[in-house]
C-alpha positions as CSV (number, residue, x, y, z in Angstrom):
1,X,113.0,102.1,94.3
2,X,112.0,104.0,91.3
3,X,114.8,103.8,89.3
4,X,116.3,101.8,86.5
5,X,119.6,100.5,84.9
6,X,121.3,100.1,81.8
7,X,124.3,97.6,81.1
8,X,127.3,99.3,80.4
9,X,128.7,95.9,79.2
10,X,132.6,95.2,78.1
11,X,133.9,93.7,80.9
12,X,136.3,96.0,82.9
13,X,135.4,99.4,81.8
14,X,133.4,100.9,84.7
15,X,133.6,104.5,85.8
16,X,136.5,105.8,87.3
17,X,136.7,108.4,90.5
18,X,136.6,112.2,88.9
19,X,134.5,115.0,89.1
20,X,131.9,115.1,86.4
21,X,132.7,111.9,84.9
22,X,129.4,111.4,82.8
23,X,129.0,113.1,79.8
24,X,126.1,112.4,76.8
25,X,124.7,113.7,73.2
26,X,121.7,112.1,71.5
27,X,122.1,108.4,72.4
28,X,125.6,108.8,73.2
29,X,127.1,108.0,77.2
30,X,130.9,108.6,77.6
31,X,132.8,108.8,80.5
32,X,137.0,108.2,82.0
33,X,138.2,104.7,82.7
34,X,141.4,105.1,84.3
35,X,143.8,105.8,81.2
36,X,140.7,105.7,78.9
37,X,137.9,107.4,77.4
38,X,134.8,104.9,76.9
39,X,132.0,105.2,74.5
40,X,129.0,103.4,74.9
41,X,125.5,103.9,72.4
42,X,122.9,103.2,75.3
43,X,120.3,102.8,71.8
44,X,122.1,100.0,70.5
45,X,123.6,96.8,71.7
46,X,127.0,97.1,71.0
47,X,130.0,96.7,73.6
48,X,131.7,100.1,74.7
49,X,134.6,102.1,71.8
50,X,137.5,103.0,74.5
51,X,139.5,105.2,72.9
52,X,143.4,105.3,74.2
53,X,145.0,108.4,74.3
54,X,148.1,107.5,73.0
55,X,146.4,107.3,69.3
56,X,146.5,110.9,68.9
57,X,149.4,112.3,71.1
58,X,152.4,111.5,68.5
59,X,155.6,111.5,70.3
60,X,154.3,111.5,73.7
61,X,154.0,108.9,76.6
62,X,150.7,107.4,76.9
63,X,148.6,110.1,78.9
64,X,146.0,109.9,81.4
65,X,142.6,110.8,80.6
66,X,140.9,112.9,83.4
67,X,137.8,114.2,81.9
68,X,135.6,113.7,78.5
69,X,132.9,116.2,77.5
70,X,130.9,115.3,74.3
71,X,129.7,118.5,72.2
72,X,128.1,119.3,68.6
73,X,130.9,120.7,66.4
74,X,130.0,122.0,62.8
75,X,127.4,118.4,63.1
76,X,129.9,115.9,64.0
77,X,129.3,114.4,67.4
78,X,132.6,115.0,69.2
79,X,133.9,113.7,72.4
80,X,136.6,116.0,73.8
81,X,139.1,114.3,75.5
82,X,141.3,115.8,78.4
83,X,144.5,114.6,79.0
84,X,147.3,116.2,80.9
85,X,149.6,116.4,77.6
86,X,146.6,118.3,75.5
87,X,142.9,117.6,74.1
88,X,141.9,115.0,71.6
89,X,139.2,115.1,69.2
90,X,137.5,111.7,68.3
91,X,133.9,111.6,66.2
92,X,131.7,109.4,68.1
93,X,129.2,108.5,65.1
94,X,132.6,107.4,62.8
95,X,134.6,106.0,65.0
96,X,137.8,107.6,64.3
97,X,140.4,110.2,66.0
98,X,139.5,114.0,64.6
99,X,142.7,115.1,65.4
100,X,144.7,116.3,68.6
101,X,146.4,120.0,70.5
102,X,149.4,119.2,72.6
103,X,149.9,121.5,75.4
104,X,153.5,122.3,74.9
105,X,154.6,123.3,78.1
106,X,153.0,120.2,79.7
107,X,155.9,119.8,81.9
108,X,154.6,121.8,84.2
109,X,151.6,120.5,84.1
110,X,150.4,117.6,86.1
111,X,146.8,116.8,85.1
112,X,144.2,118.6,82.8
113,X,140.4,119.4,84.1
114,X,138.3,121.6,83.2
115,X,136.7,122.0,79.5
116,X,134.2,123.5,77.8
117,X,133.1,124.8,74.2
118,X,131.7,128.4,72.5
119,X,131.0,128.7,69.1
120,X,132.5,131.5,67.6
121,X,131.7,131.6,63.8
122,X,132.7,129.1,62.3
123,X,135.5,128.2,64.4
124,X,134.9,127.1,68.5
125,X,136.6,128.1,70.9
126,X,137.5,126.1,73.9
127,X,138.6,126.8,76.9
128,X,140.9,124.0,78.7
129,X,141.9,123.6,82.3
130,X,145.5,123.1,83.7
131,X,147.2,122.1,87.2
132,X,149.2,125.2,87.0
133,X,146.3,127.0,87.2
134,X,146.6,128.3,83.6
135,X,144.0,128.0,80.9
136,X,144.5,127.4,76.9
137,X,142.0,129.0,74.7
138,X,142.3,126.4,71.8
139,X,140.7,127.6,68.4
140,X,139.2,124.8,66.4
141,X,138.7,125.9,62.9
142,X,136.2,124.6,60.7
143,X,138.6,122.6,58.9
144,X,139.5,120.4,61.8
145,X,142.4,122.2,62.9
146,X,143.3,123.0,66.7
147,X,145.5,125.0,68.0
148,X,146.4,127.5,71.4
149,X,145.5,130.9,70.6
150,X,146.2,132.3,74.3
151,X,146.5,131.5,77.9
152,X,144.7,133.0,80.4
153,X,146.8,132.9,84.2
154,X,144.5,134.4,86.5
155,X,144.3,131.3,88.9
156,X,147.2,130.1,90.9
157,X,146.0,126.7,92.0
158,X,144.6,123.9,90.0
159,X,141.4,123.9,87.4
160,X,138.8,122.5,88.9
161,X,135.9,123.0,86.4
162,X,135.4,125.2,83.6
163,X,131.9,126.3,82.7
164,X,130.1,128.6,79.9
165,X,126.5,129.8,78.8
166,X,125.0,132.6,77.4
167,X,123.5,135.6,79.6
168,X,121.5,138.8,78.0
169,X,123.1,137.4,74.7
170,X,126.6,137.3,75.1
171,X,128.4,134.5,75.9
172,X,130.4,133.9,79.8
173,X,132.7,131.6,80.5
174,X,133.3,130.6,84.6
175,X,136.3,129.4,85.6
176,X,137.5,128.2,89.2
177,X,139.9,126.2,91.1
178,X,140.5,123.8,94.1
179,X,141.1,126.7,96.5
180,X,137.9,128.1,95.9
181,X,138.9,131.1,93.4
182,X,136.1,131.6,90.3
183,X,136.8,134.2,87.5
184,X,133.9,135.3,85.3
185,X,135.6,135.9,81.7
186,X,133.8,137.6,78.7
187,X,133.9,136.1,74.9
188,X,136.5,138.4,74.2
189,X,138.3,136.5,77.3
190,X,138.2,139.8,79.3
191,X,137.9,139.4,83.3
192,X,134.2,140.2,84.4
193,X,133.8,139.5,88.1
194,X,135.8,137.3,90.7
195,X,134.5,135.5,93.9
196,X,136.2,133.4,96.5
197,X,135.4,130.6,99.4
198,X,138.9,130.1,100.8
199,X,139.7,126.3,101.0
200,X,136.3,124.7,99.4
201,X,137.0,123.1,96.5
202,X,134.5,124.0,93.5
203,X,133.7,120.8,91.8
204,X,131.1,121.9,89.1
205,X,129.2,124.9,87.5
206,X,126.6,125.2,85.3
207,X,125.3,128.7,84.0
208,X,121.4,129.6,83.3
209,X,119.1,132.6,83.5
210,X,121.4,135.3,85.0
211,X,123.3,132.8,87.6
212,X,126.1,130.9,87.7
213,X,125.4,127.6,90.2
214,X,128.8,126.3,91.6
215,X,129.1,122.9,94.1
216,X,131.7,122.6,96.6
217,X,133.6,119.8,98.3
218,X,131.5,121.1,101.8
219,X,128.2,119.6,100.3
220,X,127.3,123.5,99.4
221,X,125.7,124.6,96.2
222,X,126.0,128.6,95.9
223,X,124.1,130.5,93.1
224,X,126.1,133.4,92.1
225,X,124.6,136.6,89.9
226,X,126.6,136.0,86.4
227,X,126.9,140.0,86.3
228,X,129.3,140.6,89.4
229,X,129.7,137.2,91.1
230,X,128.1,138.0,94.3
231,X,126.0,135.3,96.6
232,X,122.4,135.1,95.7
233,X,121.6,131.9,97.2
234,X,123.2,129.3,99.2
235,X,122.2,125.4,99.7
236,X,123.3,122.9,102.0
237,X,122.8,121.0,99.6
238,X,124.5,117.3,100.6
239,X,126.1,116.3,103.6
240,X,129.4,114.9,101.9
241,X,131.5,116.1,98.4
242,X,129.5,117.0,95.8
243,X,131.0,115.4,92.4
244,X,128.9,116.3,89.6
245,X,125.7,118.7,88.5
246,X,123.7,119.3,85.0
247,X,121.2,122.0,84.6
248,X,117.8,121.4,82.2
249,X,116.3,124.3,81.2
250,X,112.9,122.3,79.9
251,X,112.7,121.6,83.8
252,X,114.6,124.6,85.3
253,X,115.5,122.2,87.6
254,X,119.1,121.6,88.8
255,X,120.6,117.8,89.1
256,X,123.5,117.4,91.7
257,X,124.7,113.8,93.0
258,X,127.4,113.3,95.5
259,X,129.3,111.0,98.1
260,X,126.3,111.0,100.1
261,X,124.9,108.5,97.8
262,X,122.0,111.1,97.1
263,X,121.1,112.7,93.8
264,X,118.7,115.5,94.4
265,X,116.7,117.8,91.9
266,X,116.6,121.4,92.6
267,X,113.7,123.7,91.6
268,X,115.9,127.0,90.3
269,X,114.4,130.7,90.6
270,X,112.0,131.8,88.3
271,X,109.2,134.7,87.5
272,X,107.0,131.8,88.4
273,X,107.7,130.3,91.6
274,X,108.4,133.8,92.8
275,X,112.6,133.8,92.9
276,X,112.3,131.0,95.1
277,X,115.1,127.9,95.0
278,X,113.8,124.4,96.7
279,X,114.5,120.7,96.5
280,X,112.2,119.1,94.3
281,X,113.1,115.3,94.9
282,X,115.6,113.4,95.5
283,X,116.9,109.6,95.1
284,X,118.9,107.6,97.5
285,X,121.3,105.3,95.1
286,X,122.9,102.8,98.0
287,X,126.3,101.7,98.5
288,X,127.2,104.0,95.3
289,X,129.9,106.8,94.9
290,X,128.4,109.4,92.5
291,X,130.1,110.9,90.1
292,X,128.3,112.0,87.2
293,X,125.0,113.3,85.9
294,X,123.3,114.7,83.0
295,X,119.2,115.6,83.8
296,X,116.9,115.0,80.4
297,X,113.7,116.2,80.2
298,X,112.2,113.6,82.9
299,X,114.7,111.4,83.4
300,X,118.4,111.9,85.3
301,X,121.3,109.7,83.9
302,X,123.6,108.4,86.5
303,X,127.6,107.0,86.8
304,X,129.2,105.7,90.3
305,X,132.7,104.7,90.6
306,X,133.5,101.2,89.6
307,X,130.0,100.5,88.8
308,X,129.1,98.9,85.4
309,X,125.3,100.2,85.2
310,X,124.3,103.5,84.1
311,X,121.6,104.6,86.3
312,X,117.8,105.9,85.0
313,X,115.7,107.8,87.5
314,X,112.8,109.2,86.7
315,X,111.6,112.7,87.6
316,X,108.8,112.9,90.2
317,X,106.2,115.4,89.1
């Protein structure tokens, strides 16, 4: 056994079952408790911050939280939180609620999933996932201030992930759904390029280099070309559901851990290894439902479902 673990302390606030449920910035580690977002400083020795959605949603029923990504905005560490009545904002190094963007038609709207950020000036833009298959583009001014600009209804099942990264420059978001349909939009939220795998489940994406990597409920990892969303390379990749993957570009190697118990590192194409994608290493974490990563220059960060240890594995050379 070569890894570690660190103490996620507090008593009853272990991961819960949800794709990508580990997110991180600097020392930061957050990740969904069943109706709650949890914040733990893995540098310091303090017991978890869980945040309750019901401190931001005025008028609202408590909501459920389904997914927390933590991002940079204008220098305040932010954790977005994703529940299925809208988005709150809560600053991680002050401790307090930034502010809030209720989805107005939540009705018809079951669960949230799916979120991701792009700078756009001095605003951001983000791009949030709904059950309806619809997607708010919120703007986030630089005054704190949130609000739905558009909605963008290409999908007809439920968000599944939402993904974005820059390619020759410009900025791409990916967006795909539980029945296997991913869009390719442009920054000025125009449709690029559309792909489909009938009945597999895309879990999560990550884009890099000119490709856009996608995991699947089937175990398979598919490497799409970011221009016109056509197959490059495919990976059977895990021999149950896939739940989470994180990219490094230090490494340009690809983290992906799943129901298997198995969190594997994959070498991505490159002018250097000749174009070629292989498994670098992997780590068998027993008796332990997967369901988050984030890959550091080394190291691989770890959550399992009801598990209250965040696991450290090294990176074999």
């Amino acid at each position: 056994m070569s890894h570690s673990t660190i103490s996620l302390k507090g008593g009853d606030t272990t991961p819960s079952l949800l794709y990508n449920n580990l997110t991180m910035l600097d020392n930061w580690v957050a990740y969904v408790h069943k109706n709650d977002a949890v914040v733990v400083n893995i540098s310091k020795h303090d017991a978890p911050v869980i945040v309750h959605p019901l401190q931001g949603l005025e008028g609202k029923v408590k909501a459920t939280v389904y997914q927390v990504k933590a991002v940079d905005i204008g220098d305040v560490p932010t954790l977005l939180i994703v529940t299925q009545n809208g988005l709150l904002f809560w600053d991680m190094a002050k401790e307090k609620l930034l502010g809030s963007c209720v989805v107005e038609d939540s009705k018809e709207i079951f669960l949230s999933r799916g979120v991701v950020v792009v700078p756009q000036g001095d605003s951001s833009l983000i791009f949030l996932g709904h059950s309806n298959g619809s997607i708010s583009v919120i703007c986030y001014d630089a005054t704190g201030q949130a609000s739905i600009i558009k909605s963008l209804t290409k999908h007809t099942d439920s968000i599944s992930d939402i993904a974005a990264g820059q390619v020759d420059g410009n900025f791409i978001i990916s967006s795909a759904d539980i029945s296997g349909e991913m869009v390719v939009w442009s920054d000025s939220l125009e449709v690029l390029a559309t792909a489909s795998f009938p009945g597999d489940t895309v879990t999560s994406m990550q884009i890099f280099s000119s490709f856009i990597a996608a995991s699947f409920g089937s175990g398979m990892i598919r490497l799409y070309n970011s221009h016109d969303c056509t197959v490059a390379v495919e990976i059977a990749a895990h021999a149950r559901w896939i739940n989470a993957m994180h990219y490094n570009p230090n490494t340009n190697l690809l983290a992906s851990v799943s129901e298997d118990m198995l969190l594997c590192f994959w070498q991505m194409p490159s002018k250097s290894n000749g174009g070629k994608v292989q498994l670098h290493s992997h780590e068998l974490l027993k008796d332990c439902l997967l369901t988050g990563v984030r890959l550091e220059d080394g190291v691989a960060y770890v959550t399992a479902y009801d598990w209250d240890k965040l696991y450290v594995v090294p990176v074999k050379a």
